[in-house]
C-alpha positions as a Python dict, from the first residue, in 0.01 Angstrom:
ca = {
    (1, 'X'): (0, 0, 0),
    (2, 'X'): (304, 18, 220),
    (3, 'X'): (446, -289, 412),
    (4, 'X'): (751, -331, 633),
    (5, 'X'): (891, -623, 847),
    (6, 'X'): (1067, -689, 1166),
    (7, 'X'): (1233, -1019, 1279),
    (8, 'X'): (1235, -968, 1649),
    (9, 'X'): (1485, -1168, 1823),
    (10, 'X'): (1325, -1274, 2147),
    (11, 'X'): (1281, -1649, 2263),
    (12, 'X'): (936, -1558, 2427),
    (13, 'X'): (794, -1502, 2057),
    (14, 'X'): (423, -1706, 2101),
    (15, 'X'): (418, -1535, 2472),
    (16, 'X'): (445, -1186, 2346),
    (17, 'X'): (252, -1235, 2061),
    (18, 'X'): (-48, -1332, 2242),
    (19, 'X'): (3, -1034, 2511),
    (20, 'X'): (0, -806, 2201),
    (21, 'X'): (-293, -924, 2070),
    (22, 'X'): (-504, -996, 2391),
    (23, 'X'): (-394, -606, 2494),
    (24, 'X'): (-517, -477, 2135),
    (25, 'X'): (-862, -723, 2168),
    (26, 'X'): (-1019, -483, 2387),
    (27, 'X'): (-1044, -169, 2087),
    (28, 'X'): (-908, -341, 1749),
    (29, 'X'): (-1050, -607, 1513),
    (30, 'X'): (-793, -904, 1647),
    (31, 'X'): (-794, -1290, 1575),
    (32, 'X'): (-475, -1526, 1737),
    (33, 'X'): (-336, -1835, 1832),
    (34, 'X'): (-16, -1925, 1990),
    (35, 'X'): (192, -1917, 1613),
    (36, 'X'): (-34, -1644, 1458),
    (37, 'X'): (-195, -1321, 1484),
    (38, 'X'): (-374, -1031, 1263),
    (39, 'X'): (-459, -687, 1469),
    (40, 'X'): (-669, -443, 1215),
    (41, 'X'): (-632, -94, 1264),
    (42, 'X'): (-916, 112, 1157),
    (43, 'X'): (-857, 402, 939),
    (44, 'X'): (-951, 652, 1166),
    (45, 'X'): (-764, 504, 1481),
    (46, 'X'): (-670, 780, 1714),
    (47, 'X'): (-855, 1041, 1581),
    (48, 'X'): (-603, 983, 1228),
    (49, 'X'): (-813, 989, 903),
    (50, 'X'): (-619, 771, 675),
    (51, 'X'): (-712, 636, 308),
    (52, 'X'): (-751, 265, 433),
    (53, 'X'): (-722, 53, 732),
    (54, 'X'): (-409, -100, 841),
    (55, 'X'): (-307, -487, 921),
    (56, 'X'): (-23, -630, 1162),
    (57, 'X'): (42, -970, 1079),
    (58, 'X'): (253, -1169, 1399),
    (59, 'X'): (385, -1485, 1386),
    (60, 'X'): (586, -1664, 1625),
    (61, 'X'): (953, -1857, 1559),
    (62, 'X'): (1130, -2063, 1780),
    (63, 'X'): (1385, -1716, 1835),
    (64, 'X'): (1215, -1436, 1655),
    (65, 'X'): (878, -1265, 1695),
    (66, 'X'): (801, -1201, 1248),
    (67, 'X'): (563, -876, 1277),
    (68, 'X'): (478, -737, 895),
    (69, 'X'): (265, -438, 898),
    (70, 'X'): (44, -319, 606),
    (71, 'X'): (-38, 34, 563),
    (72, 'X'): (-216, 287, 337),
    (73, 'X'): (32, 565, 361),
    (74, 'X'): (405, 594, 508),
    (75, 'X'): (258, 805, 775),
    (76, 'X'): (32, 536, 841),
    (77, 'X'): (322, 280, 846),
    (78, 'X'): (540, 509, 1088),
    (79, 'X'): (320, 563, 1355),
    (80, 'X'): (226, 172, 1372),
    (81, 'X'): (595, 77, 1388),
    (82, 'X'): (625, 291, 1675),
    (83, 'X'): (319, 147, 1845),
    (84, 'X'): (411, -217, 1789),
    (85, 'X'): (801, -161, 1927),
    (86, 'X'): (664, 43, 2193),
    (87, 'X'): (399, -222, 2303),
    (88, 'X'): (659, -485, 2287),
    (89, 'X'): (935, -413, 2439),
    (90, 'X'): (670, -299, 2765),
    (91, 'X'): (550, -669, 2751),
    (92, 'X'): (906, -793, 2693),
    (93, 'X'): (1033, -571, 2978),
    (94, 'X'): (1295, -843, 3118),
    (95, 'X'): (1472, -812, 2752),
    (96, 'X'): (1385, -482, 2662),
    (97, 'X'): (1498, -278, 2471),
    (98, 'X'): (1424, -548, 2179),
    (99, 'X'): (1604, -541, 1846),
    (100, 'X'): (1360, -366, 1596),
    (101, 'X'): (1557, -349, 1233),
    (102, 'X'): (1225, -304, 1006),
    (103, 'X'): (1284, -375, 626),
    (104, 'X'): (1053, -192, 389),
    (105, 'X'): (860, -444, 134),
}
């Protein structure tokens, strides 16, 4: 399993994390509050056929957004970093581009 994480500087952390998550409700496996969220992506999101599904795990700080993502393969883990900095710095358009420095586990 492959894992990375981002510390995203932002104080709007709890705001974006719910956008993220309510946005991702409406096709994905998602459970939140205002400190913590899991999204599931399915193995075959997107039309991708990887070996396993594939976990984001948010949670909010006072001045950083904590995203850790949990892959099967590095492919796998690539393509979701994209998706996640993508998504957030359209929710976090006032700030954007956020800081996305991603340290592999």
């Amino acid at each position: 399993m492959a894992s990375s994480t981002v510390h995203v500087p932002t104080a709007h952390a709890s705001r974006y994390l719910q956008q993220l998550c309510k946005h991702w409700a409406h096709n994905l496996a998602v459970e939140f509050s205002e400190t913590d969220g899991k999204v599931t992506f399915p193995r075959n999101a997107r039309g991708a056929d990887w070996p396993d599904d594939a976990t984001l795990l948010l949670r909010a700080h006072d001045d950083t957004l904590e995203c850790r993502l949990e892959a099967s393969a590095s492919g796998q883990l690539a393509a979701l970093k994209d998706a996640v900095a993508r998504h957030l710095d359209r929710f976090a358009f006032r700030e954007a581009p956020l800081t996305f420095d991603w340290r592999e586990a």
